[in-house]
mmCIF file of the protein (N, C-alpha, C, O) and its ligand, coordinates in Angstrom:
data_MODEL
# 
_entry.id   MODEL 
# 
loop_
_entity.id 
_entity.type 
_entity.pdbx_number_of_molecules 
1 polymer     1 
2 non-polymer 1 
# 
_entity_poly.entity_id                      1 
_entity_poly.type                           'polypeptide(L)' 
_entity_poly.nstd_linkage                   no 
_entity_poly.nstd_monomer                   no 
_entity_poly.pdbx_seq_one_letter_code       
;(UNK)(UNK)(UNK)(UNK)(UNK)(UNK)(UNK)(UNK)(UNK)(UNK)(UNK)(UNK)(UNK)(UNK)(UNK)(UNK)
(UNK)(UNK)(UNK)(UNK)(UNK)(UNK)(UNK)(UNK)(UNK)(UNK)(UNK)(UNK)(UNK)(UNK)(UNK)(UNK)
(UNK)(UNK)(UNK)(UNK)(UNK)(UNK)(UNK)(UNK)(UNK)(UNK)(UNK)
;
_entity_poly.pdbx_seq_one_letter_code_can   XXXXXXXXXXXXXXXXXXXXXXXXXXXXXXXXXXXXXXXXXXX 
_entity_poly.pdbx_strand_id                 A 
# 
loop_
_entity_poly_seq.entity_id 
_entity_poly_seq.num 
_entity_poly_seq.mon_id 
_entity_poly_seq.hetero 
1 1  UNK n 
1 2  UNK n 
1 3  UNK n 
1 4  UNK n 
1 5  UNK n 
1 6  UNK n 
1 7  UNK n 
1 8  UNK n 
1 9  UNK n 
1 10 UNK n 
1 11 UNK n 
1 12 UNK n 
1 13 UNK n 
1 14 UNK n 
1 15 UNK n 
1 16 UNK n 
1 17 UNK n 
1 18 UNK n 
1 19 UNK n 
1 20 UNK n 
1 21 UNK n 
1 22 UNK n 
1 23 UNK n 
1 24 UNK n 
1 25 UNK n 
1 26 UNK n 
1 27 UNK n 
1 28 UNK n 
1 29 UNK n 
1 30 UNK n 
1 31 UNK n 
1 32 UNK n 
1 33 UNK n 
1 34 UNK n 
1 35 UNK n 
1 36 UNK n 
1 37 UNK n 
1 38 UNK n 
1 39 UNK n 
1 40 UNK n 
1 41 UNK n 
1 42 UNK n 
1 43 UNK n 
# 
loop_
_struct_asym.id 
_struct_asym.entity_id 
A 1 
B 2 
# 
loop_
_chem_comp.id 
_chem_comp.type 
_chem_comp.mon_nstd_flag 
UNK 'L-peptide linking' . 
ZN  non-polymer         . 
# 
_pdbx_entity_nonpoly.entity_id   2 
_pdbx_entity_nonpoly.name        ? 
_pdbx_entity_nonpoly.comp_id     ZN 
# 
_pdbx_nonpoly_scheme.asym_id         B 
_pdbx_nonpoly_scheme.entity_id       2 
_pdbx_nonpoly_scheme.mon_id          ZN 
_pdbx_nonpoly_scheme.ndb_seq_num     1 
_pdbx_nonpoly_scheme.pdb_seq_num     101 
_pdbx_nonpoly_scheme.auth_seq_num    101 
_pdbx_nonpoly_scheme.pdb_mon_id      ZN 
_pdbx_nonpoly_scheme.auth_mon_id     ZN 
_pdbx_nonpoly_scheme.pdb_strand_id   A 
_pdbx_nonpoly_scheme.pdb_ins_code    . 
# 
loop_
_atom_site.group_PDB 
_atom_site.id 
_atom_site.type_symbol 
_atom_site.label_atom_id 
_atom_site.label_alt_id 
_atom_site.label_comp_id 
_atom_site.label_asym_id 
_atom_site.label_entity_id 
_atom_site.label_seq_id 
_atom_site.pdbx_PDB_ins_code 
_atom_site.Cartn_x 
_atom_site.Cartn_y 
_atom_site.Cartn_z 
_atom_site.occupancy 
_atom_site.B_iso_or_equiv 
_atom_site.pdbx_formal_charge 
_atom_site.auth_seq_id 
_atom_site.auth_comp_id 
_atom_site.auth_asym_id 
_atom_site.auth_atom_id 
_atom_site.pdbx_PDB_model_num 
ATOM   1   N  N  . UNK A 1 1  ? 135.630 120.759 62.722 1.00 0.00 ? 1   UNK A N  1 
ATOM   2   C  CA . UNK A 1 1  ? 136.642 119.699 62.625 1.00 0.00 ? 1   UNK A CA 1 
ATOM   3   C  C  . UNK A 1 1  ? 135.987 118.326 62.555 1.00 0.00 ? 1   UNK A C  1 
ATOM   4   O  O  . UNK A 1 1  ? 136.499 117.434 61.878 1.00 0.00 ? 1   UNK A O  1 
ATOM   5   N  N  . UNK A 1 2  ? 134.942 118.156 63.196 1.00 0.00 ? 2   UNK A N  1 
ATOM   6   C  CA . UNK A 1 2  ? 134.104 117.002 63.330 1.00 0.00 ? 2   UNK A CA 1 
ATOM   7   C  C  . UNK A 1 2  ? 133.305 116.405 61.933 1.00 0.00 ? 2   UNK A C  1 
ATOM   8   O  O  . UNK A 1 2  ? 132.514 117.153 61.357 1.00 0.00 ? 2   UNK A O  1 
ATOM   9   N  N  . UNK A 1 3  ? 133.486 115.403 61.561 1.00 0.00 ? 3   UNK A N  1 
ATOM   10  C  CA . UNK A 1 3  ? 132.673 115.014 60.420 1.00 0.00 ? 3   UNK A CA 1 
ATOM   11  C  C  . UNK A 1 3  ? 131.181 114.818 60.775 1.00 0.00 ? 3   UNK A C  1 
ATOM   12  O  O  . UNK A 1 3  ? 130.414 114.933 59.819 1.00 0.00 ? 3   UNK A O  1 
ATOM   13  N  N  . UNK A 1 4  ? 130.631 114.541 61.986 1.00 0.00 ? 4   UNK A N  1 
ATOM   14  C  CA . UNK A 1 4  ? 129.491 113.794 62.300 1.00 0.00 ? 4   UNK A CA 1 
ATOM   15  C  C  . UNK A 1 4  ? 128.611 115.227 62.486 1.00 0.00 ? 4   UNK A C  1 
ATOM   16  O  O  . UNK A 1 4  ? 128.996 116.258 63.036 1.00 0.00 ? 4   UNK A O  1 
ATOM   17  N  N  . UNK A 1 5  ? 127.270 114.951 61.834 1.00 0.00 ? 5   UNK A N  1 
ATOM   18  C  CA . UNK A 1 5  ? 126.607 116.202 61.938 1.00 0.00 ? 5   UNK A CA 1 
ATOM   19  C  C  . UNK A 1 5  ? 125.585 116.489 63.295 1.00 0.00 ? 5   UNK A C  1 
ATOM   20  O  O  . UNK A 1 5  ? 124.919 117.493 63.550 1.00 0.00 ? 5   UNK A O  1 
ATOM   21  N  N  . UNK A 1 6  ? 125.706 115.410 63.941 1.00 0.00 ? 6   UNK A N  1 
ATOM   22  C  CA . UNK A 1 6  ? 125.036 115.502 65.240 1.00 0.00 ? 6   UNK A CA 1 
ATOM   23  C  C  . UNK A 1 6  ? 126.201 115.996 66.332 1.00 0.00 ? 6   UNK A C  1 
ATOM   24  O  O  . UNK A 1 6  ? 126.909 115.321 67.079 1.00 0.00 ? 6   UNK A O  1 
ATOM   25  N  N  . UNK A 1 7  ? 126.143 117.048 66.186 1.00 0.00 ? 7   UNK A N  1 
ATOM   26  C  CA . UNK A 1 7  ? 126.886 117.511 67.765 1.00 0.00 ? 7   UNK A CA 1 
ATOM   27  C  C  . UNK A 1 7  ? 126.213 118.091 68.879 1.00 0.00 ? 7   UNK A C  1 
ATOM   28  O  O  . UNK A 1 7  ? 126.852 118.661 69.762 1.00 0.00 ? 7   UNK A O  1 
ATOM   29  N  N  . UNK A 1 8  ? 124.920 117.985 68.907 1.00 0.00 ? 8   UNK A N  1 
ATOM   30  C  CA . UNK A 1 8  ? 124.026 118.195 70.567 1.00 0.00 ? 8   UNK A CA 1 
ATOM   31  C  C  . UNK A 1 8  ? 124.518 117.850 71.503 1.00 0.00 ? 8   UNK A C  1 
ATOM   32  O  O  . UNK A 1 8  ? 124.947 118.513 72.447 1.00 0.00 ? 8   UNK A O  1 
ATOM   33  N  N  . UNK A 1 9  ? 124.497 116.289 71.260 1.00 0.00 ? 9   UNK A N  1 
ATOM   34  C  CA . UNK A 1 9  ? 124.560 115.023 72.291 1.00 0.00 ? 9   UNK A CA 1 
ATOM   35  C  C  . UNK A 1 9  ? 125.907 115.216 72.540 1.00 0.00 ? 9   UNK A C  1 
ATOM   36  O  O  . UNK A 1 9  ? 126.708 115.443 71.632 1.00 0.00 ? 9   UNK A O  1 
ATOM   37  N  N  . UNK A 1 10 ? 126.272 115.126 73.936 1.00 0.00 ? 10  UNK A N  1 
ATOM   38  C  CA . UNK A 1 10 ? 127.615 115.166 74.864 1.00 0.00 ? 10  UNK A CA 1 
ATOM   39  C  C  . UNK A 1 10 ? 128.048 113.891 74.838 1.00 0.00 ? 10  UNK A C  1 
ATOM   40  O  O  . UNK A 1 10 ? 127.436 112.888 75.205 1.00 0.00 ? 10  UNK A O  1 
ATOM   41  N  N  . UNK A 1 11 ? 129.750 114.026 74.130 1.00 0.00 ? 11  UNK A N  1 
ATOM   42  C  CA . UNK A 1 11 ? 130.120 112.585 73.405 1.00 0.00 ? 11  UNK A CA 1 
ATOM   43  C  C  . UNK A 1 11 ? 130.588 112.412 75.634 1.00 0.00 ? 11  UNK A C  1 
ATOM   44  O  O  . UNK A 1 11 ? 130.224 112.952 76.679 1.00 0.00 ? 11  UNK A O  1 
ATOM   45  N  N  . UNK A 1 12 ? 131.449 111.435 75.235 1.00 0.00 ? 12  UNK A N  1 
ATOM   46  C  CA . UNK A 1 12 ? 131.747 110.554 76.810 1.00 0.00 ? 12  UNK A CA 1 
ATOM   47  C  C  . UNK A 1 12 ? 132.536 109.903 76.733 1.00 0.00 ? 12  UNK A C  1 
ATOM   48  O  O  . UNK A 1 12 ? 132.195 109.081 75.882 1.00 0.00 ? 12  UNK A O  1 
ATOM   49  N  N  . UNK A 1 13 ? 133.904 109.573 77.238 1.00 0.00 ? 13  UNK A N  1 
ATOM   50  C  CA . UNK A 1 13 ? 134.797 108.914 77.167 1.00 0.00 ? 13  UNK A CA 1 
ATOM   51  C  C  . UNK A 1 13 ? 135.154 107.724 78.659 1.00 0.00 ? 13  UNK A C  1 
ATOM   52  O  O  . UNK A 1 13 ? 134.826 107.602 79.839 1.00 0.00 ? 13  UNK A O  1 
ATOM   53  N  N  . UNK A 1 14 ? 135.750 107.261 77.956 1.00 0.00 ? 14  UNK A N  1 
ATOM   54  C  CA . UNK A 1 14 ? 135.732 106.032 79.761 1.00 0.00 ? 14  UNK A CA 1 
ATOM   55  C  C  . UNK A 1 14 ? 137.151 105.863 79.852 1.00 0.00 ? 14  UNK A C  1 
ATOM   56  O  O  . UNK A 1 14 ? 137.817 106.100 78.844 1.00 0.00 ? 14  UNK A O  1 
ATOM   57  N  N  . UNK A 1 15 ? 137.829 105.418 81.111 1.00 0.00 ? 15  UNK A N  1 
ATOM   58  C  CA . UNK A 1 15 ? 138.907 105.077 81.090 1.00 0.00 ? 15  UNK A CA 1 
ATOM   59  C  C  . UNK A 1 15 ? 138.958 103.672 81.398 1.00 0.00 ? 15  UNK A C  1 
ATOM   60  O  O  . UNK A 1 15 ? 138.333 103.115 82.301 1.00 0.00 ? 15  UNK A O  1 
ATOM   61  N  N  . UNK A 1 16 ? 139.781 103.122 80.547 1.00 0.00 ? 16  UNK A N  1 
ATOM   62  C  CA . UNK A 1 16 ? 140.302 101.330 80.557 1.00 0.00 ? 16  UNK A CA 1 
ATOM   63  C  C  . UNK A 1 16 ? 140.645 100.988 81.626 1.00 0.00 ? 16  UNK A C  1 
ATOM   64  O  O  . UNK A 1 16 ? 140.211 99.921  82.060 1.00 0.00 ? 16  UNK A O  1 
ATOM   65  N  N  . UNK A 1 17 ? 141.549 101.790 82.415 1.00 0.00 ? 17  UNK A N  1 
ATOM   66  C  CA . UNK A 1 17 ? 142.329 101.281 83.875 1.00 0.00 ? 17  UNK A CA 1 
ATOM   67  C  C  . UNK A 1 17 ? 141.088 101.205 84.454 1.00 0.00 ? 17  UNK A C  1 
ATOM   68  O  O  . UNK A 1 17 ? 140.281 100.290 84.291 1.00 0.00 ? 17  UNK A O  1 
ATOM   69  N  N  . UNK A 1 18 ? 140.913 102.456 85.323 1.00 0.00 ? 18  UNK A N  1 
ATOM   70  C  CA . UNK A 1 18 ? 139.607 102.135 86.601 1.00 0.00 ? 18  UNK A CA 1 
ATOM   71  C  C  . UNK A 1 18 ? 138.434 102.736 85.821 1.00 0.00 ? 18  UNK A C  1 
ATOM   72  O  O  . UNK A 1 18 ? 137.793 103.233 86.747 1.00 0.00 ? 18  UNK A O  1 
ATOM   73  N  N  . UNK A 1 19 ? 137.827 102.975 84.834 1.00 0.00 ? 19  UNK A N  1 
ATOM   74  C  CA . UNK A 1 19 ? 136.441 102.962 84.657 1.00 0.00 ? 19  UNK A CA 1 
ATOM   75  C  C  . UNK A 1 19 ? 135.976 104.560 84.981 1.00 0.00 ? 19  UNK A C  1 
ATOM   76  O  O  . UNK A 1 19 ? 134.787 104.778 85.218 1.00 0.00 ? 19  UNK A O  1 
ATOM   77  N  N  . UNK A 1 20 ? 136.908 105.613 84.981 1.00 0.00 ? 20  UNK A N  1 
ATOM   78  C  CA . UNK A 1 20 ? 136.471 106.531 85.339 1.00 0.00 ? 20  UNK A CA 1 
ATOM   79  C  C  . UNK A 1 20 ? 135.543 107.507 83.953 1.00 0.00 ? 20  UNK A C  1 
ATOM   80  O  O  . UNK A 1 20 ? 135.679 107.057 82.815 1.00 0.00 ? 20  UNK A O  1 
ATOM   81  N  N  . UNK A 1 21 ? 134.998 108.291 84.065 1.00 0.00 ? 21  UNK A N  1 
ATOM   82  C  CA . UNK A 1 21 ? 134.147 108.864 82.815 1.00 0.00 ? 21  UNK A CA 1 
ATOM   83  C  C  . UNK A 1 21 ? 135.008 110.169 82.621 1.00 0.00 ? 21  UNK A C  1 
ATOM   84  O  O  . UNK A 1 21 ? 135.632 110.568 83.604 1.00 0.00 ? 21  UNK A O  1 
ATOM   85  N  N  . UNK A 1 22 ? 135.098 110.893 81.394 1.00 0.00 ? 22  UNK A N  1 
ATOM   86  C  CA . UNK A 1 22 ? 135.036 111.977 80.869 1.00 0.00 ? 22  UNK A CA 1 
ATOM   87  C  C  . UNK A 1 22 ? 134.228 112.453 79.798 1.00 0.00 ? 22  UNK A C  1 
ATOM   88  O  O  . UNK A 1 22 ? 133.614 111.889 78.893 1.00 0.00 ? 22  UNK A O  1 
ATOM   89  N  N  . UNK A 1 23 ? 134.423 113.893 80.212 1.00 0.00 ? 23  UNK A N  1 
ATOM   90  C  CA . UNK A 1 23 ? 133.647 114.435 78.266 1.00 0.00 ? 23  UNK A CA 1 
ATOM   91  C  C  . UNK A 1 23 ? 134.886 114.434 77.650 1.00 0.00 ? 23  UNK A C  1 
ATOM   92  O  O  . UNK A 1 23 ? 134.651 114.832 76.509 1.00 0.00 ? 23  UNK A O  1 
ATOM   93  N  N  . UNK A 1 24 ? 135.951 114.237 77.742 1.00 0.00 ? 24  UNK A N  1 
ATOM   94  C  CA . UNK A 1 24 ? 136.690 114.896 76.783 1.00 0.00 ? 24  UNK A CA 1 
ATOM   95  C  C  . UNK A 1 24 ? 137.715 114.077 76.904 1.00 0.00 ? 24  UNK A C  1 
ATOM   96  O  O  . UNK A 1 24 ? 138.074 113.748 78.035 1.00 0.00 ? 24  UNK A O  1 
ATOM   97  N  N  . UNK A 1 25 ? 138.463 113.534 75.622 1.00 0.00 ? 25  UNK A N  1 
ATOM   98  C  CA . UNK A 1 25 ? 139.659 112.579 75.486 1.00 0.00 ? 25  UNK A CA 1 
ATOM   99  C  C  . UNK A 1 25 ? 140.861 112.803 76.052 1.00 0.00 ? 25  UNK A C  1 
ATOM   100 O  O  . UNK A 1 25 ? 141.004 113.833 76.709 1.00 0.00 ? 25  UNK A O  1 
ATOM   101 N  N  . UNK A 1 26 ? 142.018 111.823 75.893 1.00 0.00 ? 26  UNK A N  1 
ATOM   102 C  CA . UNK A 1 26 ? 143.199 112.497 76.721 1.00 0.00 ? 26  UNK A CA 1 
ATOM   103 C  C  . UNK A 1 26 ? 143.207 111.513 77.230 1.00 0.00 ? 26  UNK A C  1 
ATOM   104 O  O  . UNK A 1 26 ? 142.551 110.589 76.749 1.00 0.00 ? 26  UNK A O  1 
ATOM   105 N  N  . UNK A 1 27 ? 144.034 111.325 78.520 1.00 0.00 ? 27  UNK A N  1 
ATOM   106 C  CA . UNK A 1 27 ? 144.459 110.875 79.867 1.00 0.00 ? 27  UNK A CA 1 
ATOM   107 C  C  . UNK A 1 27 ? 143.672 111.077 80.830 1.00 0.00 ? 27  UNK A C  1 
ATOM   108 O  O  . UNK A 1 27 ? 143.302 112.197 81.180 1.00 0.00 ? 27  UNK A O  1 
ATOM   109 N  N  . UNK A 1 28 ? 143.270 109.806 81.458 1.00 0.00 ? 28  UNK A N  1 
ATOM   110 C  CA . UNK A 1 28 ? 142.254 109.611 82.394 1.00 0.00 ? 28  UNK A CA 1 
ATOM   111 C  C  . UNK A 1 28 ? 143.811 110.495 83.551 1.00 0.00 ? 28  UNK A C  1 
ATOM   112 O  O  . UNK A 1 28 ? 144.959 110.701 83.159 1.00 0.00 ? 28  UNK A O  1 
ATOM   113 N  N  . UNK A 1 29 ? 143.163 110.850 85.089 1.00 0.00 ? 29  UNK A N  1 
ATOM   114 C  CA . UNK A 1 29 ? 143.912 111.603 85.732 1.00 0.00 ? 29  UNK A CA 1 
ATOM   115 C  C  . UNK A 1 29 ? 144.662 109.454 86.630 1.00 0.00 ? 29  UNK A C  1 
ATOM   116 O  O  . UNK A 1 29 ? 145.763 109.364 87.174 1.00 0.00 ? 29  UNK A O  1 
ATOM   117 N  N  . UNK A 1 30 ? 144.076 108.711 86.540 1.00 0.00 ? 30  UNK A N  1 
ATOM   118 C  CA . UNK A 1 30 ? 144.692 107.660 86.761 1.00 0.00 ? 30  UNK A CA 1 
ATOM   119 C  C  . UNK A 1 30 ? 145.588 107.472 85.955 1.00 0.00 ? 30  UNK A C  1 
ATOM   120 O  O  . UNK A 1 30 ? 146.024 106.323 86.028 1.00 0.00 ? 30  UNK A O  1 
ATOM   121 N  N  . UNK A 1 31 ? 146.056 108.080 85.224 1.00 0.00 ? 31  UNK A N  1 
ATOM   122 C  CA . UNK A 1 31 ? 147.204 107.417 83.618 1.00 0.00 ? 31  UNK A CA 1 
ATOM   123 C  C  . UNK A 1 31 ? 146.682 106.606 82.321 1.00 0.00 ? 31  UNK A C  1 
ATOM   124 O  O  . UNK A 1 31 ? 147.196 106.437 81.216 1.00 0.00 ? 31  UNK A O  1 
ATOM   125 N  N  . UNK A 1 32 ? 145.246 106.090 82.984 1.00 0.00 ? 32  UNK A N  1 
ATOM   126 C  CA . UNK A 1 32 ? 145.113 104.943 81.916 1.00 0.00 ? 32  UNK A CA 1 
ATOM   127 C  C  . UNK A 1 32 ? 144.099 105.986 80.570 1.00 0.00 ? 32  UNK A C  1 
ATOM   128 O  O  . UNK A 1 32 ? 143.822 107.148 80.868 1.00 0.00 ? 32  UNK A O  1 
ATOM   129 N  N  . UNK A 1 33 ? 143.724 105.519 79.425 1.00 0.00 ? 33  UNK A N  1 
ATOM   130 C  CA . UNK A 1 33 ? 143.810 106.350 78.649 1.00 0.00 ? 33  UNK A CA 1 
ATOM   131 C  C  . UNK A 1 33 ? 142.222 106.026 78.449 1.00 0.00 ? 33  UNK A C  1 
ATOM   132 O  O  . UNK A 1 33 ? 141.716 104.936 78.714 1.00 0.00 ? 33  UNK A O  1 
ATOM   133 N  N  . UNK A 1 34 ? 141.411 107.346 77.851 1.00 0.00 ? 34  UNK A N  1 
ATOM   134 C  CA . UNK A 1 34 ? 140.226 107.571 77.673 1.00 0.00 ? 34  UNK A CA 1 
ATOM   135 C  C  . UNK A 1 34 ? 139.789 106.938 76.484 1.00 0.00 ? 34  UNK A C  1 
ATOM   136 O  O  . UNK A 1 34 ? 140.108 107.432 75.403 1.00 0.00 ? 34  UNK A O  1 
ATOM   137 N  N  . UNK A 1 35 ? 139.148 105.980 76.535 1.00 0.00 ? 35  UNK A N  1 
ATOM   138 C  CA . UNK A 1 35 ? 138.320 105.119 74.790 1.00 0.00 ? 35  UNK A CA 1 
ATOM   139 C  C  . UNK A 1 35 ? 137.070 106.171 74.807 1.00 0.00 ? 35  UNK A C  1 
ATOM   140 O  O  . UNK A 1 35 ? 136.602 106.869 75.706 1.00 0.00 ? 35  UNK A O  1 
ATOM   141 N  N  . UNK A 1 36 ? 136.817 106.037 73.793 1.00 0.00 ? 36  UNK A N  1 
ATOM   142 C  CA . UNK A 1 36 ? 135.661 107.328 73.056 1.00 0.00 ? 36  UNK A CA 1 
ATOM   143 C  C  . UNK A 1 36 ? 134.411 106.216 72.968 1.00 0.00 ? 36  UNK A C  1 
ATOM   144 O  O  . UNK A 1 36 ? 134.256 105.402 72.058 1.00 0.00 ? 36  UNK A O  1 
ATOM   145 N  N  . UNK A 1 37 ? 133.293 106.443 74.514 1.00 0.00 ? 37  UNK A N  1 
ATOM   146 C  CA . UNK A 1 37 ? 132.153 105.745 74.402 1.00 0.00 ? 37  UNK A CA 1 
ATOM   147 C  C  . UNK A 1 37 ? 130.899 106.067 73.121 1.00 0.00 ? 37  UNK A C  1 
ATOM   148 O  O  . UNK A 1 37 ? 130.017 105.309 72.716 1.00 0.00 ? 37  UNK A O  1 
ATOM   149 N  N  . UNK A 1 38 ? 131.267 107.651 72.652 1.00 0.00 ? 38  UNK A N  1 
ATOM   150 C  CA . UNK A 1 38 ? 130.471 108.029 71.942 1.00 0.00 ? 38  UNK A CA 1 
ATOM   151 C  C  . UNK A 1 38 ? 129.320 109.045 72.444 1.00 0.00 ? 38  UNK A C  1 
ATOM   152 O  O  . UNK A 1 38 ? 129.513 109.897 73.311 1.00 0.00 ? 38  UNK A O  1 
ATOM   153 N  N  . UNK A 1 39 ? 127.960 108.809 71.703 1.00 0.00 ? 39  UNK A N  1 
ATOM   154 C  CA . UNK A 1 39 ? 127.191 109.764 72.575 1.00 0.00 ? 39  UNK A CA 1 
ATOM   155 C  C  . UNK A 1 39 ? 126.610 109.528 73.947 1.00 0.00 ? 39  UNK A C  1 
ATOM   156 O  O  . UNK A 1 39 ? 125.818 108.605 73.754 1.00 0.00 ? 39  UNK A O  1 
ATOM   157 N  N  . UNK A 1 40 ? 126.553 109.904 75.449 1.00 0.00 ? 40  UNK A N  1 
ATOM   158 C  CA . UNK A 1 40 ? 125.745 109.423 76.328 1.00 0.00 ? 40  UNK A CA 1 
ATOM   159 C  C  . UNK A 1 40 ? 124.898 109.116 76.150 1.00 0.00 ? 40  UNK A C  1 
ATOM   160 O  O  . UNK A 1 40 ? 124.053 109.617 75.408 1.00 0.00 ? 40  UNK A O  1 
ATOM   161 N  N  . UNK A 1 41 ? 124.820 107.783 77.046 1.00 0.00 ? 41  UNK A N  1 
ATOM   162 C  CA . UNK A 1 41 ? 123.641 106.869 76.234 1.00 0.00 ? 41  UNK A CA 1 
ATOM   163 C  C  . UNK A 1 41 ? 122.587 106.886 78.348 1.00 0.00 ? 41  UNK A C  1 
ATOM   164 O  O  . UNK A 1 41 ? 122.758 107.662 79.288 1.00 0.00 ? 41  UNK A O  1 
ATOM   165 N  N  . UNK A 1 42 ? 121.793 105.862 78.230 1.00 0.00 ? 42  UNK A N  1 
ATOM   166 C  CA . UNK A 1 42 ? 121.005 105.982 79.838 1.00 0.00 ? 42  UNK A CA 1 
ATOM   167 C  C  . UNK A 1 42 ? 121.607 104.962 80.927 1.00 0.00 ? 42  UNK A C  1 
ATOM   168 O  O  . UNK A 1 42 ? 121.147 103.986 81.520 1.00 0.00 ? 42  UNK A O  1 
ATOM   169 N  N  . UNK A 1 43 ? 122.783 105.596 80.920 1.00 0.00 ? 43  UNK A N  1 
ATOM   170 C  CA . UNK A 1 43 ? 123.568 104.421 81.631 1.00 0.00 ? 43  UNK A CA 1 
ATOM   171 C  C  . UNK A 1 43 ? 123.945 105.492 83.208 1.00 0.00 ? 43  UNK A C  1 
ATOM   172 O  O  . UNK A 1 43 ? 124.584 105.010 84.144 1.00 0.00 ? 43  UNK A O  1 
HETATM 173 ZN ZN . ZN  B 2 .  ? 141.402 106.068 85.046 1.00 0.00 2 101 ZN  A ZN 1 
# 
């Protein structure tokens, strides 16, 4: 489904409200909604 041919790297999502992390998009469990950080980077 993915256009990007690098799929190793574990993409990471953040949530806008409180800053919480996911792998995977959707609804942060706070309500506020997951922006797509991309690949984990050394943060
Ligand atoms: Zn949140």
């Amino acid at each position: 489904m993915r256009p990007e041919t690098e799929t190793d790297a574990q993409e990471l999502y953040e949530c806008f409200e409180c800053g919480a992390r996911a792998e995977s998009g959707g609804t942060c469990e706070c309500g506020g909604e997951l922006r797509h950080l991309g690949r984990s980077r050394d943060l």
